[in-house]
N, C-alpha and C positions, 0 to 999 in steps of 0.2 A: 894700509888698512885692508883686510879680509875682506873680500864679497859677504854680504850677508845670503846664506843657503834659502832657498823658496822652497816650502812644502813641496812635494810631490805629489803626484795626480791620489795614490792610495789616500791620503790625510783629508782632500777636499771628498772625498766617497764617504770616510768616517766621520769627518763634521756636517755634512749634509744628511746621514742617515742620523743621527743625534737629534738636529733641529728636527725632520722630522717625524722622530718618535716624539720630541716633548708638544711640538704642534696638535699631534693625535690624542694626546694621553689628555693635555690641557682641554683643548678643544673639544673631544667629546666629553667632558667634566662638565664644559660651561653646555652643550648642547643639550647634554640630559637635564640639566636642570632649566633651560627654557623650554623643553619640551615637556616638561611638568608643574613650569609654571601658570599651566590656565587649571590645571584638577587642584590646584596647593591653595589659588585663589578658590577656588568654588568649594572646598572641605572646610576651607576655613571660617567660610559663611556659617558654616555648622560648627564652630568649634563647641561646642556644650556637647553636641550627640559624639563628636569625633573622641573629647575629654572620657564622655562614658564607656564607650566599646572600647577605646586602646586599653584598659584595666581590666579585661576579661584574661582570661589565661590565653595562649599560644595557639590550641586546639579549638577552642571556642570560634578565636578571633578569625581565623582560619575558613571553618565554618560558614560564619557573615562573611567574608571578603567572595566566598563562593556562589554564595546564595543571592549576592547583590549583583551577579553577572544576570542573573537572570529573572527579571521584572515582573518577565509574562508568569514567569512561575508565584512570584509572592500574590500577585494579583490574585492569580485561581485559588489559593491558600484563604486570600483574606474571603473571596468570595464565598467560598466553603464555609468559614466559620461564620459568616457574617446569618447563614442560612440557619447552620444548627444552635447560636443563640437563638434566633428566635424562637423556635424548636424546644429549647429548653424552656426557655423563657414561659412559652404558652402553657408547657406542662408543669411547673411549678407555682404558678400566681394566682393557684385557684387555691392555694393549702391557704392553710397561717402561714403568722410569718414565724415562727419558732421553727414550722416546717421547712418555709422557705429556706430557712438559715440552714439548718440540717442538712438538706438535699445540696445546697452550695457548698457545705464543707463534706461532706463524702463525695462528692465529685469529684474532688480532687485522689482519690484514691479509687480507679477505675478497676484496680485487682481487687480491693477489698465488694465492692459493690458485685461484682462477678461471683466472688466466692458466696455471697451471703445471697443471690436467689439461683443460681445454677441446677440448685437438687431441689427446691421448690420453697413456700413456705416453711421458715423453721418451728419449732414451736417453742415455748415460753424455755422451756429447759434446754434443748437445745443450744436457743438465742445465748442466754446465760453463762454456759459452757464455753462457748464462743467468744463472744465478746473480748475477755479478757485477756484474748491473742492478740487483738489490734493495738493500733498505736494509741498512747495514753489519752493524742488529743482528739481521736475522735469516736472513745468504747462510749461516751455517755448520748451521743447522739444516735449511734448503733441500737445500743440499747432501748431506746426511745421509739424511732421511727423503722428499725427491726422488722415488724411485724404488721407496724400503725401503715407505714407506707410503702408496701412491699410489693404493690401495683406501679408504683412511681418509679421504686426502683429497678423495678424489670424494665421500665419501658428506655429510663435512663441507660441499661446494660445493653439494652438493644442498638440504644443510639450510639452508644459506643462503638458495637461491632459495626452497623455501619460506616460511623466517621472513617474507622481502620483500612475499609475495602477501598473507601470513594480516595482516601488519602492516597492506599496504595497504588491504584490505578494513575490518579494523576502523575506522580513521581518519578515511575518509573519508564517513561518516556521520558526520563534526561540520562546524561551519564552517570555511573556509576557513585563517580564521586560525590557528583551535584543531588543524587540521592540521601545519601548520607547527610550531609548540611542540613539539604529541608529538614530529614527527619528528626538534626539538633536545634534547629528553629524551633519547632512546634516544643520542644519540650523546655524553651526559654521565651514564656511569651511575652517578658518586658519586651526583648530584643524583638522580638516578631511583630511587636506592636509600634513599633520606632520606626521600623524599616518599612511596614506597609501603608503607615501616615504620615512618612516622609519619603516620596518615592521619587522624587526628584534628588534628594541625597540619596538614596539608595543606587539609584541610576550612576548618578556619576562614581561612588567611590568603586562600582563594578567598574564602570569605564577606566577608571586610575589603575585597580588593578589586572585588569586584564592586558591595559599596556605596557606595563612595567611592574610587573609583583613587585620587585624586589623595594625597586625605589616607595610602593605602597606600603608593605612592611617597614620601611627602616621609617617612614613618616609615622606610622601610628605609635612606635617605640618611642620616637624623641618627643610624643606629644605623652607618653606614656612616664616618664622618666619626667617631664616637663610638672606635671600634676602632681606624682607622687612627691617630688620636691616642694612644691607650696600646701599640698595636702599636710607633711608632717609638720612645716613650718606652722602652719598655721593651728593644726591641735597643738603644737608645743606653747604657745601665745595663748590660746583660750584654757589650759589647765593653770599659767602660770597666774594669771588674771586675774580668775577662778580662788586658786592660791591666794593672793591676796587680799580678797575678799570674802571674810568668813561669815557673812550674812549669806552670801550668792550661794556660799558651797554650800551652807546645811540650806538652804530654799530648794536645789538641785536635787540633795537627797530627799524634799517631801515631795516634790514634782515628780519622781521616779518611783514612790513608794504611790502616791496618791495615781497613780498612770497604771499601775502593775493590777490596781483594784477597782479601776473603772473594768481594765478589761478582764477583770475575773480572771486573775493568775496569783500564785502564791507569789511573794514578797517576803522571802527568809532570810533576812539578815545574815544568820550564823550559817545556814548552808553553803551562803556564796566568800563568808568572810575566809571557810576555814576546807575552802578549796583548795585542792594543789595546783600552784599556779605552777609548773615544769614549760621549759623550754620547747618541748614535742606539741604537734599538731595537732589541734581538737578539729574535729570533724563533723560537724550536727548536718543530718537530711531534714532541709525544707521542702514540703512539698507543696507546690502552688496550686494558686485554682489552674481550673480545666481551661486551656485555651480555647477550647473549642465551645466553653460555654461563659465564658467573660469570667470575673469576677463578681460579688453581687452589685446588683443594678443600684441598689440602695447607696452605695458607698457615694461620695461626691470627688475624691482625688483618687487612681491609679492605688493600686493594693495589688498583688499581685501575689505575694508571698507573706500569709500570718507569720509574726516574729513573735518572739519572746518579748519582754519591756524591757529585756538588756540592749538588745539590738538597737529599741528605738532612744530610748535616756543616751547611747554611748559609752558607758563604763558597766563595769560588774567591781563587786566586793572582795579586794585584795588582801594579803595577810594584815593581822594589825586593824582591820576595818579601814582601809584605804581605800581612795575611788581609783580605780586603775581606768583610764581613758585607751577607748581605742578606736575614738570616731568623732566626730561631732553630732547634736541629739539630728532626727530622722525631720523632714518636712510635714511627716504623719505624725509625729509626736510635738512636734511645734503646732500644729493645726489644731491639732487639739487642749492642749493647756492654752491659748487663745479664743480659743471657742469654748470653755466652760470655767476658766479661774483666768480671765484677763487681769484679775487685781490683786489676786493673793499672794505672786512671789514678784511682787513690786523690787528688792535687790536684784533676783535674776532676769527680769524684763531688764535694768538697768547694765546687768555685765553682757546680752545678748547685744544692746543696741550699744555699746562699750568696744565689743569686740565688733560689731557692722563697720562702724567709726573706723577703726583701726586697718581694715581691711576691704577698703572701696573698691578694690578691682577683681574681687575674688569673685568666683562663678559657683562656689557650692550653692546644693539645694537648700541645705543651711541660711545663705546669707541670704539669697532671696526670699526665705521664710520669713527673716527678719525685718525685710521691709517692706514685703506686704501685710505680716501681722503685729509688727510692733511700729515700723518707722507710719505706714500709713495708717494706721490704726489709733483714732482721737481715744478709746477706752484706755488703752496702756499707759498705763503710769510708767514713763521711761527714765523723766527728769526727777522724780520725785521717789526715791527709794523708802521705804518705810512704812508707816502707817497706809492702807488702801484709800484709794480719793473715793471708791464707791462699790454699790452690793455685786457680790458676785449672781448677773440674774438666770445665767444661761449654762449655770452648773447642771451636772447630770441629776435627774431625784429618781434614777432606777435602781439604788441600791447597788451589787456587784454587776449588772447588767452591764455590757461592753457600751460604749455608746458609739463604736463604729462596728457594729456588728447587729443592726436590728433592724428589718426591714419597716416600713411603715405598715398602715394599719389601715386603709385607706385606699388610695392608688397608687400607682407607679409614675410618680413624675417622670420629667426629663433629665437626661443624665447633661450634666453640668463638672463637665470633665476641666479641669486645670490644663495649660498647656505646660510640657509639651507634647502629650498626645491627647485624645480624644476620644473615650468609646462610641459604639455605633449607638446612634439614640433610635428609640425604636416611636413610628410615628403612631395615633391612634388611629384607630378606625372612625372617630364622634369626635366634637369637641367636647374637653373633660373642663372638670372645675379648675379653677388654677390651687395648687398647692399651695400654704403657707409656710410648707416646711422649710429651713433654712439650706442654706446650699453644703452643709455637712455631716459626714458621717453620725447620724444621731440615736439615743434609747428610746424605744418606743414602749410604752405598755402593750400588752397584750388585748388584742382586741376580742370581743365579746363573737363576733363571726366573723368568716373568712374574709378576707380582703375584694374588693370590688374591684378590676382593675379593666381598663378596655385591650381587647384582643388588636395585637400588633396585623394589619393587612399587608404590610409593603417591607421590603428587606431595609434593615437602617441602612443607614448613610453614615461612613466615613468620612467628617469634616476635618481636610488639611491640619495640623496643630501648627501654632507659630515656634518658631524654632527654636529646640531647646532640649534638653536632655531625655535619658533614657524615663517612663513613665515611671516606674517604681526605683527608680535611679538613687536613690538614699542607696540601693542594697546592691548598686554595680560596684563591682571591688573595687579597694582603693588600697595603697600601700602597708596604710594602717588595721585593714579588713579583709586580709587574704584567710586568715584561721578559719571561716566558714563559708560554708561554697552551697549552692541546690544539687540539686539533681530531678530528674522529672518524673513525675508521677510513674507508681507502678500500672 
């Protein structure tokens, strides 16, 4: 019998450097991921806000991950604005509120406001001439407050130029980069509003990714990829439901016709039937309110950005008069048909609380809409589809008047913010009367004199929000809602 040959020393060098490259490769595989598992435990606390910012674009998200290194910076940001609401605040709540309303929605267009007092007073012809260059949704408030309030407007153009100077001074005492971010903050102030009333998540996902981008990117991806997957799932389940229930579907179409004319928008059937729906990207500029001056005070939930009523219903009018679905309805259009027709589309209360049923673990704003205004809600007729059990009492009687668009007539309550954020509530100078008004966006008649309102002394106060998504978070992209995007005020 042959000797059996023993490897040579060269063989034990090549099977030892083998083991250990797979030692290395393995081992730091398993090290990276225990050394990411205390930030994976702590984001995950946040999975609703973490849900909303992974669905922002690549640039965007970029952006926040930058912005979240640095604390001290969001801090001086909210402090700033926390100054020039008040600022605004003080200078409009002497008008009406028709005023009031005006001056909050040209706010949001800081170039138009510039153009219209720079060369001084225009006059009636002028104004007229004018006008008819701005954008559609706001020549009739132009037209209006023009001339009527063109003391207010100056002073608002002023406060502009200053916010510009004080912004830029702060900023640029970071790098380069970290410049740029803020500057994409402030012109997304859901997100600006997330970050600086949750600053303990803000804190950490800086910390995650200043230790490891990569591994913080590839987590926001598969948390990205994770949502847009039960996201479709889950519209594909509420249109087929939907589908089968042809009480719920023509309820849906009066709830979307009856919602387009509280807020004083046309509702054209044939315009939207006999669109071209083409495969290319539609592109529509929202422009929000002013971060620097809130939203208006009067609202009771996060608004951030006025939509159309296709946005908030979910669908638009396909060929054939189809509903083309490409969302589920807004938390702002759920709050609403609840707060003024809790009994009228008794089938679609029953497919809303049909589909909650179906879907207990899901985290839309949606679904929680549903169970704070239908599951917990004794007025909803959920079990009972059909005939209404009682009057509709808390319908709107302003005619086309918006009912989330009308300051009161009276005073300036407390704001009574939803979580999960919180605006800054502004404290009085006196104790005031208590309001009766309800905790929601409502229609106010016009009052006979100006509003009576007490003069804010002290900066509000940011109160922590319990945790939970983006504020106007209905409108963070989602798989189904990449086709329109913001962009920030001119």
């Amino acid at each position: 019998m042959k000797p059996t040959s023993r490897p040579g020393p060269g063989y034990a060098k090549w099977a030892t450097a083998i083991l250990f490259g797979a030692f290395c490769l393995f081992g730091s595989i398993g090290f990276a991921q225990d050394r990411n598992a205390p930030y994976h435990s702590l984001l995950e606390q946040d999975r609703t806000i973490v849900e909303s910012l992974s669905m922002y674009p690549d640039d965007i998200l970029k952006s926040v991950l930058v912005t979240a290194q640095y604390p001290d910076a969001l801090t001086k940001i909210s402090q700033l604005q926390n100054s020039t609401q008040i600022e605004f605040l003080e200078l409009v709540q002497i008008y009406a509120p028709k005023d009031q309303e005006a001056l909050y929605e040209l706010a949001r267009y800081p170039g138009v406001i510039h153009a219209l007092v720079k060369d001084g007073k225009m006059s009636k012809a002028e104004l007229k001439e004018w006008v008819p260059t701005l954008p559609e949704e706001i020549q009739a408030e132009a037209k209006r407050i023009g001339r009527k309030r063109f003391d207010a407007l100056s002073q608002i153009d002023q406060m502009n130029a200053n916010i510009d100077i004080a912004l830029d001074e702060l900023v640029r005492r970071y790098p380069r980069e970290v410049q740029g971010a803020l500057y994409d903050m402030v012109g997304l102030p859901e997100i600006m509003e997330v970050l600086t009333s949750n600053m303990t998540f803000a804190v950490n996902l800086g910390a995650a990714y200043r230790d490891d981008p990569a591994w913080t990117a590839s987590y926001l991806k598969q948390v990205a990829v994770e949502v847009a997957e039960a996201q479709a799932s889950e519209l594909a389940d509420f249109q087929a439901q939907l589908a089968a229930d042809p009480e719920a579907y023509r309820e849906m179409q009066q709830a979307a016709r009856q919602y387009a004319k509280d807020q004083g928008e046309q509702y054209d059937y044939n315009k939207y039937q006999n669109m071209d729906f083409s495969p290319e990207v539609n592109v529509r500029v929202y422009h929000h309110y002013s971060y620097w001056y809130g939203y208006p005070y009067w609202f009771s939930t996060p608004y951030w950005r006025p939509m159309p009523w296709y946005m908030h219903a979910g669908f638009v009018w396909g060929p054939g008069g189809n509903m083309v679905f490409f969302g589920l309805p807004s938390a702002w259009y759920m709050h609403w048909q609840y707060r003024y027709y809790p009994y009228r589309y008794a089938h679609l209360n029953a497919h809303y609380y049909r589909h909650y049923q179906r879907h207990p673990h899901s985290q839309t704003r949606f679904h929680r809409s549903v169970r704070n205004e239908v599951v917990q809600n004794p007025n909803v007729p959920v079990n009972r589809p059909g005939r209404p059990i009682g009057p509709e009492t808390n319908r709107p009687t302003h005619g086309n008047q918006s009912p989330s668009t009308r300051p009161p007539s009276t005073q300036r309550p407390a704001r009574d913010i939803q979580p999960p954020t919180q605006r800054p509530t502004v404290t009085p100078a006196r104790p005031s009367v208590p309001s009766n008004r309800p905790a929601t966006p409502t229609v106010r008649p016009a009052p006979t004199t100006r509003p009576s309102m007490p003069t804010p002394t002290q900066r509000p106060v940011t109160t922590p929000s319990n945790r939970g998504g983006l504020s106007h978070t209905d409108w963070a992209p989602s798989a189904v809602n990449l086709w329109v995007w913001f962009a920030p005020s001119d």
